[in-house]
C-alpha positions as CSV (number, residue, x, y, z in Angstrom):
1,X,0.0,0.0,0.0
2,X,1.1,3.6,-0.6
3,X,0.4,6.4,1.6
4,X,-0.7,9.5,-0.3
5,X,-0.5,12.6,1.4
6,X,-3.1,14.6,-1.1
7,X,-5.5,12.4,-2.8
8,X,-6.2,13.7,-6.0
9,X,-9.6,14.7,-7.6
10,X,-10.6,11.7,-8.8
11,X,-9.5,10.1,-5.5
12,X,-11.1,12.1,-3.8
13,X,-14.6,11.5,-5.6
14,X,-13.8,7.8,-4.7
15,X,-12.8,8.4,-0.7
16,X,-16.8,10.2,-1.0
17,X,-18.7,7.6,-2.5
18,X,-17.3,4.8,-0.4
19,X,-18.0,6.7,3.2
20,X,-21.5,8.1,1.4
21,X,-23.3,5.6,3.3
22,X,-22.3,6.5,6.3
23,X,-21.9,10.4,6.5
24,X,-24.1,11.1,3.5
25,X,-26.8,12.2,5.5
26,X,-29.8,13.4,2.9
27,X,-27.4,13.6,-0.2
28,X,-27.6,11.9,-2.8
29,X,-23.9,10.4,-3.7
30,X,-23.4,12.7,-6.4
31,X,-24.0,15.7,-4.2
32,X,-21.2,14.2,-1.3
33,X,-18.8,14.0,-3.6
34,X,-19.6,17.6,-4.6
35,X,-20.4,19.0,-0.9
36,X,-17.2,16.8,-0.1
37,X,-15.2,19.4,-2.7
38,X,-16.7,22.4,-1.7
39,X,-15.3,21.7,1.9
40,X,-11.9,20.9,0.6
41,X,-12.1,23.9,-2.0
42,X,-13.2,26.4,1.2
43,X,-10.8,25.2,3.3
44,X,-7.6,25.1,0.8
45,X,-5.0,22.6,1.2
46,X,-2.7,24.0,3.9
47,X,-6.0,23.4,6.3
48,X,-7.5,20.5,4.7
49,X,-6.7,17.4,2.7
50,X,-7.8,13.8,1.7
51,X,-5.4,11.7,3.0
52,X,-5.3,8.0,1.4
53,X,-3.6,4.5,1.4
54,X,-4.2,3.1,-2.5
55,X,-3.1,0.3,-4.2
56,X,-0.9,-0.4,-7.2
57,X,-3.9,0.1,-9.0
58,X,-5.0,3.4,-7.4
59,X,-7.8,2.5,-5.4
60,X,-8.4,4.3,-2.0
61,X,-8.5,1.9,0.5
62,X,-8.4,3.6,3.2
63,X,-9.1,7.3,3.5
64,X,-8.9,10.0,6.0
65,X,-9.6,14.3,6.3
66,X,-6.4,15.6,7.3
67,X,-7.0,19.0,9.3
68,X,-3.9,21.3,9.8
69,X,-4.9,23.2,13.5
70,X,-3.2,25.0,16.5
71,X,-3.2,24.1,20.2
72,X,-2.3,26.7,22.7
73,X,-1.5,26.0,26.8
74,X,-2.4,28.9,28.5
75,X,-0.7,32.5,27.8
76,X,1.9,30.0,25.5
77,X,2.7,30.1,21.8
78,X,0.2,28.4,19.3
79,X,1.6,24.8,18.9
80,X,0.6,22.9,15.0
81,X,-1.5,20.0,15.2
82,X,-2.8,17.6,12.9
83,X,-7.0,17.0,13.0
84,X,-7.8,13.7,12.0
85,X,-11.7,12.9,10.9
86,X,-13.6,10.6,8.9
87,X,-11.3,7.7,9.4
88,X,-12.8,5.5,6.9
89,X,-12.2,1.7,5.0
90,X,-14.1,0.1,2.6
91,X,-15.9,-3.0,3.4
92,X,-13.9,-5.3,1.1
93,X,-11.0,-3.9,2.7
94,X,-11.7,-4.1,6.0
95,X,-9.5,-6.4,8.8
96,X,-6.5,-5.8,7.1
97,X,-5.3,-3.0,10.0
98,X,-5.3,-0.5,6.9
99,X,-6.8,2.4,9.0
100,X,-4.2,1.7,11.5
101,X,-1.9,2.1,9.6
102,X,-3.1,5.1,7.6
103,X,-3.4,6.8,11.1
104,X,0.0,6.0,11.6
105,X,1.2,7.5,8.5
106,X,-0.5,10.3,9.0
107,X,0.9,10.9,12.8
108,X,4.2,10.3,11.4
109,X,4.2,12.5,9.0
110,X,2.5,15.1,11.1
111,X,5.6,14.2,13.8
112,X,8.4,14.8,11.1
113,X,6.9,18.6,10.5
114,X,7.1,19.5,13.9
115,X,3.4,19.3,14.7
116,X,2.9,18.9,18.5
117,X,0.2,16.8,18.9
118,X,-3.0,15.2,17.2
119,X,-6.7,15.5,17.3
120,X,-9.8,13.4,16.9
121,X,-13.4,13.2,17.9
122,X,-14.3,9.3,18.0
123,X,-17.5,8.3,17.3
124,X,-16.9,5.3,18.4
125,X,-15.2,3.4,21.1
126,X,-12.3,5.5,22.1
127,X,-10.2,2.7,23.2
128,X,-9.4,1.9,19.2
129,X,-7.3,5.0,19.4
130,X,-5.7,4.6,22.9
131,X,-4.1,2.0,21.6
132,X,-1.9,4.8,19.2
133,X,-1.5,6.8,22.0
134,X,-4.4,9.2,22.1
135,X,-5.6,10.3,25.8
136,X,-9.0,10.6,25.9
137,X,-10.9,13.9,27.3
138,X,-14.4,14.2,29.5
139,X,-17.2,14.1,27.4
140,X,-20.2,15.4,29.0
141,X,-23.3,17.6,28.2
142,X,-25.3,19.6,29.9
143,X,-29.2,20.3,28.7
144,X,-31.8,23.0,30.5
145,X,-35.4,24.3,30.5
146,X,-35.0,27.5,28.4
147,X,-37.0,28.9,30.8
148,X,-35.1,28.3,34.1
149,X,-32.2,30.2,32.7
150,X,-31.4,33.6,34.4
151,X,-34.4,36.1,33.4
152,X,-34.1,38.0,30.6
153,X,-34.7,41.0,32.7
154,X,-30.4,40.5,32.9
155,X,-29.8,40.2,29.4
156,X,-27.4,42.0,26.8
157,X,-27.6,43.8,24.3
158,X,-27.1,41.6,21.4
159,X,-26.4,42.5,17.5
160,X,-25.2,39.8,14.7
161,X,-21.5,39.8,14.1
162,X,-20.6,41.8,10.7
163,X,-17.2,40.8,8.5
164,X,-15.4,43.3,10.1
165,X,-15.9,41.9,13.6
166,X,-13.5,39.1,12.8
167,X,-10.2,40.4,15.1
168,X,-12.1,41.3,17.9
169,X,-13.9,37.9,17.8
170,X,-10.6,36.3,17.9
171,X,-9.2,38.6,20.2
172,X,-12.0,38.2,23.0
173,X,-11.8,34.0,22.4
174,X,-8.1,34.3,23.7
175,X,-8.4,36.7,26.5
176,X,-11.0,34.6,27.9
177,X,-9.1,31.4,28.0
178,X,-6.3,33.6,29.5
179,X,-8.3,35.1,31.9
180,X,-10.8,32.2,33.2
181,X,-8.3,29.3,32.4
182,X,-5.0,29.8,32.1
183,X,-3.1,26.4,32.6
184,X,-6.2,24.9,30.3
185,X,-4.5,23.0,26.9
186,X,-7.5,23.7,23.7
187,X,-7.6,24.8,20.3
188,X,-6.0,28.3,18.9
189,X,-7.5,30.3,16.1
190,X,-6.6,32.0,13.1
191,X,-8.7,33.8,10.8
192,X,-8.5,30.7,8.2
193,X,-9.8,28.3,10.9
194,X,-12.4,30.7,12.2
195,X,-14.1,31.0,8.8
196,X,-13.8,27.4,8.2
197,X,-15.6,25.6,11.1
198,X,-18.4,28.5,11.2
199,X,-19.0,27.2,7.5
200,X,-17.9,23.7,7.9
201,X,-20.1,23.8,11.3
202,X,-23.5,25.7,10.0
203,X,-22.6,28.3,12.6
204,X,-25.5,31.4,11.9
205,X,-25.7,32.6,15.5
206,X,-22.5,34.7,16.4
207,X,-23.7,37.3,18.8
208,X,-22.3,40.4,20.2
209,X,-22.9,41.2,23.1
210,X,-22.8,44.7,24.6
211,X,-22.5,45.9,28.1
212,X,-22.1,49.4,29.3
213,X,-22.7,51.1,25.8
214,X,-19.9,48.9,24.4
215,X,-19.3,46.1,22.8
216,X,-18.0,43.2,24.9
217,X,-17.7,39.8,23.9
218,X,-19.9,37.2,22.0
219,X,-21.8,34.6,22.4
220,X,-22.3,31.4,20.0
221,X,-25.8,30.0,19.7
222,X,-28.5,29.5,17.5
223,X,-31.3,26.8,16.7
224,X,-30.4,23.3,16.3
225,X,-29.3,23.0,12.0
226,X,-30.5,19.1,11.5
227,X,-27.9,18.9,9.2
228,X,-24.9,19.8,11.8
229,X,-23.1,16.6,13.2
230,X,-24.0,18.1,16.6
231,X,-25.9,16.9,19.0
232,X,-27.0,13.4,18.5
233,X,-29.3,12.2,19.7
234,X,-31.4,15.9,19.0
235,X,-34.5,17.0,21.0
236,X,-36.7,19.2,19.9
237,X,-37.0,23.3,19.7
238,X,-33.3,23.1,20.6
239,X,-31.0,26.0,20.8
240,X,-27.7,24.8,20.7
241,X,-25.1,26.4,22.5
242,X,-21.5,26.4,21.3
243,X,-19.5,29.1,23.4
244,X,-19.6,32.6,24.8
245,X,-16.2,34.9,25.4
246,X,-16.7,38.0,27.3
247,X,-13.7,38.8,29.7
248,X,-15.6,40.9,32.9
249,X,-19.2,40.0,32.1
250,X,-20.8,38.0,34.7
251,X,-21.7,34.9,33.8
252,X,-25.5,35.2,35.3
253,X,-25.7,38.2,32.3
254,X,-24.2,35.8,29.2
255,X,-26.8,33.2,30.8
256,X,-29.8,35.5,30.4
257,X,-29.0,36.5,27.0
258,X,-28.8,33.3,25.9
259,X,-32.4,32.6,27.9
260,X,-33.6,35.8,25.0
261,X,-31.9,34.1,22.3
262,X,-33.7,31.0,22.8
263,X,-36.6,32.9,23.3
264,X,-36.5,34.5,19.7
265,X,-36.0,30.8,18.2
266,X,-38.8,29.9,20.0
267,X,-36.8,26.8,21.4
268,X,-37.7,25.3,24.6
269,X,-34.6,23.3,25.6
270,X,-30.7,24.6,25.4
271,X,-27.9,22.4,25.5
272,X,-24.3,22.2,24.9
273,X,-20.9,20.3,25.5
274,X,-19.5,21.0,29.4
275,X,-16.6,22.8,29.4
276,X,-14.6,24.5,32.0
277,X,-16.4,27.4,32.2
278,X,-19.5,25.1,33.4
279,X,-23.3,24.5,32.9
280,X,-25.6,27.4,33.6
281,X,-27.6,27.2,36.3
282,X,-30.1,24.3,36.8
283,X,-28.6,22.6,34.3
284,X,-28.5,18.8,34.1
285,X,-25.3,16.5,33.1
286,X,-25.6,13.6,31.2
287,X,-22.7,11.5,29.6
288,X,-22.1,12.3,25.4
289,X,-23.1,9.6,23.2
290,X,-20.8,10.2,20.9
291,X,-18.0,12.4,19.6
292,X,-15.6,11.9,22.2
293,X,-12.4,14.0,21.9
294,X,-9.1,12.8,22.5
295,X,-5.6,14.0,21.8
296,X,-2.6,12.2,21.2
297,X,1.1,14.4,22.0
298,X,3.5,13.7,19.1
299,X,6.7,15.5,21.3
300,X,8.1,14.8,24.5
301,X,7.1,18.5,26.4
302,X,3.6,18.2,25.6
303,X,1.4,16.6,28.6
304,X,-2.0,16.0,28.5
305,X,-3.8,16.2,31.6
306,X,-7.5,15.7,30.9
307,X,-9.2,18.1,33.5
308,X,-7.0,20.7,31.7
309,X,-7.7,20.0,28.0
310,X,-10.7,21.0,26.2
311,X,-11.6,20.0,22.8
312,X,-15.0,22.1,21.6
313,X,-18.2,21.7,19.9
314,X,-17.6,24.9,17.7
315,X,-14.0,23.7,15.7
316,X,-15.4,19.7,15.6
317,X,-14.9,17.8,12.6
């Protein structure tokens, strides 16, 4: 088998067809292979490729999306690391340890560039990837009565984020960590990355939110998009909550204005992945059926300690 680090066109339509079944959703298998394209096309190859084992013939026979992303531990410098998703063999090709093995010639590869570490989200049993040295991280959720959020009495100010809004977004994102969770090891942004998952992710709702006459952070929610991988299993009216950033706002005041964006949607229930900064009050916990993040280090100084990591629901793939 040869491992190719950029499948080409063709291959790519191939790697599509065969996972169709599986992350096809509604689409047809014409339309994966072209929504499959657009992702790569938005994305560009420096943040995303197909990633393939063929054979002498050029069949994919194994196939995985290789993300390029950045991990940060607290105040630190942005480390690289490698995203792997839709980690994929064909049923004919199947118990052969070919996905194995594309993993690990993707993680060496990643190693030889530098890269610090990599990512996944397993959908299935996470113990598959301890084996190749990935730690996994909690995965819980949290789920409340619209209603018993704080009153929207507390609320912000809220208006849609423009274009232009784009710096400050980033900038508020990384003085929150700093500020609320400084020894905490999770994902950095750039612009590239920012644009990517709010398109890859069907993110519409990027609030911000004003306090004081000024603007003052942001908040990430809006009604549940069937056609997002997240959440599974889905409840109904749901407003699904992603993240908020607002260095100096009380929480109780974030809380409430995401109480009158669910309000607006009409949604009854709000729910999203527990993080550090916590549930909002009421809220219950429940274990996450699924999408279970993990992280693997690829060099000796990086340690990770799973009450301090935090893989989120916004940058999943």
């Amino acid at each position: 088998m040869l491992y190719v680090p950029a499948l080409d066109r063709a291959q790519v339509a191939l790697a599509a067809r065969q996972n169709h079944p599986l992350w096809g959703g509604d689409r047809s298998p014409a339309e994966h292979v072209a929504h499959t394209r657009r992702q790569l096309a938005a994305a560009g190859p420096e943040l995303l490729r197909y990633v393939g084992l063929v054979d002498e013939r050029g069949r994919v026979m194994a196939s995985i999306k290789r993300f390029s992303l950045l991990l940060r531990e607290g105040a630190g410098e942005a480390r690289r690391a490698v995203g792997i998703g839709a980690v994929f063999t064909p049923p004919e090709a199947r118990g052969r340890g070919l996905a194995t093995e594309l993993l690990g010639a993707v993680m060496a590869e990643a190693r030889d560039l530098g890269y610090a570490a990599a990512l996944l989200y397993s959908d299935i049993a996470p113990d598959i990837y301890e084996r190749l040295g990935f730690v996994g991280l909690p995965a819980r959720d949290w789920t409340v009565d619209a209603g018993d959020l704080p009153p929207v009495a507390r609320a912000l100010e809220v208006r849609r984020a423009r274009a232009g809004d784009e710096p400050r977004l980033l900038a508020w994102y990384e003085e929150a960590w700093r500020r609320d969770h400084p020894s905490f090891l999770r994902p950095a942004r750039t612009p590239a990355i920012w644009r990517f998952f709010c398109s890859r992710n069907r993110v519409r709702g990027v609030w911000i939110v004003r306090r004081r006459g000024r603007d003052a952070g942001y908040v990430i929610a809006g009604p549940d998009d069937p056609r997002r991988d997240l959440p599974d299993p889905r409840e109904p009216r749901l407003l699904w909550f992603d993240e908020a950033a607002a260095p100096g706002v009380p929480a109780e005041r974030l809380w409430a204005t995401v109480h009158v964006l669910a309000a607006r949607s009409r949604a009854t229930r709000v729910r999203g992945w527990l993080g550090p900064a916590g549930a909002p009050p009421g809220a219950g916990r429940m274990a996450r059926p699924s999408s279970f993040p993990m992280i693997a280090p690829l060099v000796p100084d990086l340690r990770v300690r799973p009450r301090r990591s935090f893989l989120d629901p916004w940058q999943h793939f």
